[in-house]
N, C-alpha and C positions, 0 to 999 in steps of 0.2 A: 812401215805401216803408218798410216793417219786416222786419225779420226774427226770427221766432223757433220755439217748439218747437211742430213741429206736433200738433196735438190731435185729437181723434175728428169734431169738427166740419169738420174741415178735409177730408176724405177725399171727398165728392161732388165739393167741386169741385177736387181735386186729379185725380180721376179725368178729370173735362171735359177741364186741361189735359193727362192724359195718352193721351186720345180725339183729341188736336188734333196732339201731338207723336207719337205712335205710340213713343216710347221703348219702352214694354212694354205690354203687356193692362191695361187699367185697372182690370178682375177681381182682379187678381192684390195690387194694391194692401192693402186689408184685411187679408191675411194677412202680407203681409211690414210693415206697420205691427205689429202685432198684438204681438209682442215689446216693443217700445220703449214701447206707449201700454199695458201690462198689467203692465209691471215695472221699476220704479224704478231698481234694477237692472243693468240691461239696457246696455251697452256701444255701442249702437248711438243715432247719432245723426239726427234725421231734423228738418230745418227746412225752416217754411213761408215763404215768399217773399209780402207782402200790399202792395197798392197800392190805398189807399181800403176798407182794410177787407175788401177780397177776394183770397181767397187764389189768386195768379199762377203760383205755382212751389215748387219744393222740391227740396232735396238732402239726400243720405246718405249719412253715413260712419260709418267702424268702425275700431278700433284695428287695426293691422296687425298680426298675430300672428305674424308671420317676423321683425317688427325689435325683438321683444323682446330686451331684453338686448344689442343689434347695440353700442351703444355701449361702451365701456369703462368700467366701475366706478371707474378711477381717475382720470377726468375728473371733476370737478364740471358741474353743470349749464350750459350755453354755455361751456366749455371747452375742448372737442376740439375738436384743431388745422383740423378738417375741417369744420367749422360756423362759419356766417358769423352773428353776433351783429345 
């Protein structure tokens, strides 16, 4: 099993598995790829999940933009008393 960033290759058969799971429209895919694989940029995280070289799976994530700043400035990083190191 590997994990890594998914590519423009990857999108057929990510489709399949999302024809298999019904998560969302397998259609839909290509466009909400379409940021991440166009711009370097780009905040959003999408990886392929591959077993023997075929792509099984994938996940996606994106910086939380409500917990910016949620932290205190006068913590150092693994600091505040509320985070488990």
């Amino acid at each position: 099993m590997n994990i890594r960033s998914t590519t423009h290759a990857d999108i057929s058969a990510l489709q399949q598995v999302l024809d298999g799971t019904a998560l969302f429209l397998s259609e839909m895919l290509p466009d909400m790829l379409g940021g991440f694989l166009s711009d370097a940029d780009s905040d959003d995280i999408w990886l392929t999940c591959e077993v023997d070289g075929n792509a099984v799976g994938f996940c996606y994530a994106v910086p939380e933009q409500l917990a910016d700043g949620a932290c205190p400035a006068a913590f150092g990083p693994g600091e505040h008393p509320g985070l488990i190191a």
